[in-house]
C-alpha positions as CSV (number, residue, x, y, z in Angstrom):
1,X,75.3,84.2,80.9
2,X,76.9,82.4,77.6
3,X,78.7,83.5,75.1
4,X,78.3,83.3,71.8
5,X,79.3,79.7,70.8
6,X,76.6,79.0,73.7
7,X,79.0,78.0,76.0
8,X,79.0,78.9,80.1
9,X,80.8,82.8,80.6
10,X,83.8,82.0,83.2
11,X,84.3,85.4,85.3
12,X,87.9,85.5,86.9
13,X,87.9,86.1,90.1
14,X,90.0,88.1,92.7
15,X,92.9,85.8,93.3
16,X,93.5,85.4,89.5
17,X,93.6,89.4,88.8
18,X,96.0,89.9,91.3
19,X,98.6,87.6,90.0
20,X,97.6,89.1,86.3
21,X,98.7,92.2,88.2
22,X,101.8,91.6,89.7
23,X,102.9,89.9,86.3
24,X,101.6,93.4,84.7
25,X,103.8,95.6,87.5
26,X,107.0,93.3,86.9
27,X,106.7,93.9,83.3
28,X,106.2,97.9,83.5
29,X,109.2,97.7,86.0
30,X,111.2,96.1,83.4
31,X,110.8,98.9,81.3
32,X,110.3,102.1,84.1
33,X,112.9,101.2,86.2
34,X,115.9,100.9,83.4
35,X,114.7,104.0,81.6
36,X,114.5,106.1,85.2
37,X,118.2,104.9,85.5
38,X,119.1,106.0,82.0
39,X,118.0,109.4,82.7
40,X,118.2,110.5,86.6
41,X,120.7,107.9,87.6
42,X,120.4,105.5,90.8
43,X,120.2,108.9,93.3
44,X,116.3,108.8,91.8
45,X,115.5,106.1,93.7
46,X,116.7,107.2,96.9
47,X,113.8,109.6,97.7
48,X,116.0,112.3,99.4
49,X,113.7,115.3,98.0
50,X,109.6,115.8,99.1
51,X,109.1,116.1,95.3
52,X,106.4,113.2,94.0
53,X,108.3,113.5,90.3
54,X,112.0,114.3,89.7
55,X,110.5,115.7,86.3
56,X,108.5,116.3,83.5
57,X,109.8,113.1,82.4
58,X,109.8,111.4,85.4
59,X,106.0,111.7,85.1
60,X,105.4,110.8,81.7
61,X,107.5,107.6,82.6
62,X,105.8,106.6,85.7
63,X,102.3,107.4,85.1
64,X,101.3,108.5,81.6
65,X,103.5,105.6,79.6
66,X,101.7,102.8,82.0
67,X,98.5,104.2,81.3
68,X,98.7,104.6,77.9
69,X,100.3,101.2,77.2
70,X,97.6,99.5,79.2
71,X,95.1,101.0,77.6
72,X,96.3,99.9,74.4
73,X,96.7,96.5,75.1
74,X,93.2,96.7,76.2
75,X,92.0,98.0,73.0
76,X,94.5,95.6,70.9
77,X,94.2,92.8,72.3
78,X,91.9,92.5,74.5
79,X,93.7,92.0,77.7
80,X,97.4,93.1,79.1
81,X,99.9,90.6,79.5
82,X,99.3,89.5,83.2
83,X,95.8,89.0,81.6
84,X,97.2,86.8,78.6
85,X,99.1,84.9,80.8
86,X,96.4,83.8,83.1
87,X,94.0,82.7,80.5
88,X,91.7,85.9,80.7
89,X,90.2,89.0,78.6
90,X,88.6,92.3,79.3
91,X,85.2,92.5,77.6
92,X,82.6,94.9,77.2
93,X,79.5,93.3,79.6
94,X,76.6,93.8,77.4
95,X,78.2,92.3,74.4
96,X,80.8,90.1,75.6
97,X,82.7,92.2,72.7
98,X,85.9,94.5,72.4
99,X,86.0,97.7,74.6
100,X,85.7,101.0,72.7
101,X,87.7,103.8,73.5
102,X,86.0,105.6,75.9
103,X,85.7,102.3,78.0
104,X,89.2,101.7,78.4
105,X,89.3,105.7,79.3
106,X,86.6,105.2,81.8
107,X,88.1,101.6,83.4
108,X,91.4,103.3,83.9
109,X,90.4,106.3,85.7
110,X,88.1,103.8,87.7
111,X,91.3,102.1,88.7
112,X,92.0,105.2,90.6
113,X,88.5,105.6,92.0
114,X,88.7,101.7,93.3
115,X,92.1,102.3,95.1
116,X,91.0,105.7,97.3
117,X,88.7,104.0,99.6
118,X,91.3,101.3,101.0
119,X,91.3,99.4,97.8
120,X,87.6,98.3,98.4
121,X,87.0,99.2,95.1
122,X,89.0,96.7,93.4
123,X,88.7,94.4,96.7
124,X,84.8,94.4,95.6
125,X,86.0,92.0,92.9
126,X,85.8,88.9,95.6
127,X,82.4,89.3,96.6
128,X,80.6,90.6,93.8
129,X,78.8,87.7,91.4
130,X,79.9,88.4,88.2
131,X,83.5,89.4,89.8
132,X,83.6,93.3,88.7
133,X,85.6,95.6,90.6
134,X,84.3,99.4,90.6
135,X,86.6,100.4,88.2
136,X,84.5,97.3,85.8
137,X,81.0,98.8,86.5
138,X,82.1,102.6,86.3
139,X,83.1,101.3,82.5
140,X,80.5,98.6,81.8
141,X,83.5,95.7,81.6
142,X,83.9,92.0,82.4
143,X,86.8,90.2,82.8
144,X,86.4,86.5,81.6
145,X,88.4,83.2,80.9
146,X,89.8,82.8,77.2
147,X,87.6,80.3,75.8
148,X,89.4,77.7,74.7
149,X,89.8,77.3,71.0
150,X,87.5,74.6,69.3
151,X,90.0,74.2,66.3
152,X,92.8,73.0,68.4
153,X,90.9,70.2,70.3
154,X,90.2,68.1,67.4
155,X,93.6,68.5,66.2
156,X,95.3,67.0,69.9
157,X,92.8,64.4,69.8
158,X,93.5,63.3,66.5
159,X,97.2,63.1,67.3
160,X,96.9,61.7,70.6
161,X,94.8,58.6,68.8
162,X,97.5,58.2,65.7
163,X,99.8,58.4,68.9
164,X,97.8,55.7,70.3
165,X,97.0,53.5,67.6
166,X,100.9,53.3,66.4
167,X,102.3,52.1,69.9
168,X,102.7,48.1,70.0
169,X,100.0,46.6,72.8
170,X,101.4,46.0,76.2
């Protein structure tokens, strides 16, 4: 498959989405973690009750915040940061395009589909050819390399010649 421009589609594969994910958790936690503090103290994280949630807002902070922030990057931007970081996007497969809204909807709550079956779901991501994980084919979604901007390659070439050219010879 090729994009646009004509060139090759790079699909990212398992290895690469999991770092993009544990740069996405670290993030979150940087957030979560400080406002959990803020409001229930350091006793929250001791786990001493059978309640999942300490609280209305200890489930909007946990779950409904990361959702909502993901899916907004995702809609923004195209990817979230983890994604960014690694060089990579979150497309829609038929057009290689931005995800609407109910995509993003739908690749979320496939997240949560992928993880009940021993994580195969998201594991499928290493085996399958165009690397989508359930949660990608539940939404119709790709997840590819950035390509690499045209417009900046002439302009390091041109400065590595003039680099060249005004060194003395050896």
């Amino acid at each position: 498959m090729e994009n646009t421009t004509g060139q090759a589609i790079e699909y990212v594969g398992f290895w690469a989405r999991v770092l993009a994910s544990m740069i996405d958790s670290f993030c979150m936690l940087m957030i979560v973690v400080p406002v959990l503090m803020a409001v229930y103290g350091s006793a929250h994280f001791e786990h001493t009750s059978g309640a999942m949630f300490a609280g209305p807002l200890d489930f909007v902070v946990q779950i409904v915040f990361p959702a909502v922030a993901i899916i907004i990057f995702w809609l923004a931007r195209g990817a979230t940061p983890g994604k960014m970081v690694i060089g990579a996007r979150v497309v829609d497969a038929a057009t290689l395009g931005k995800l609407c809204n109910g995509q993003a909807l739908l690749r979320y709550a496939g997240y949560y589909l992928s993880t009940i079956p021993l994580l195969l779901g998201l594991i499928w991501v290493g085996f399958d050819a165009r690397k989508q994980g359930w949660h990608d084919k539940i939404a119709g979604t790709l997840v590819i390399r950035t390509p690499k901007s045209s417009a900046r390659q002439p302009a390091l070439h041109a400065t590595s010649t003039q680099t060249s050219r005004s060194r003395p010879a050896p």
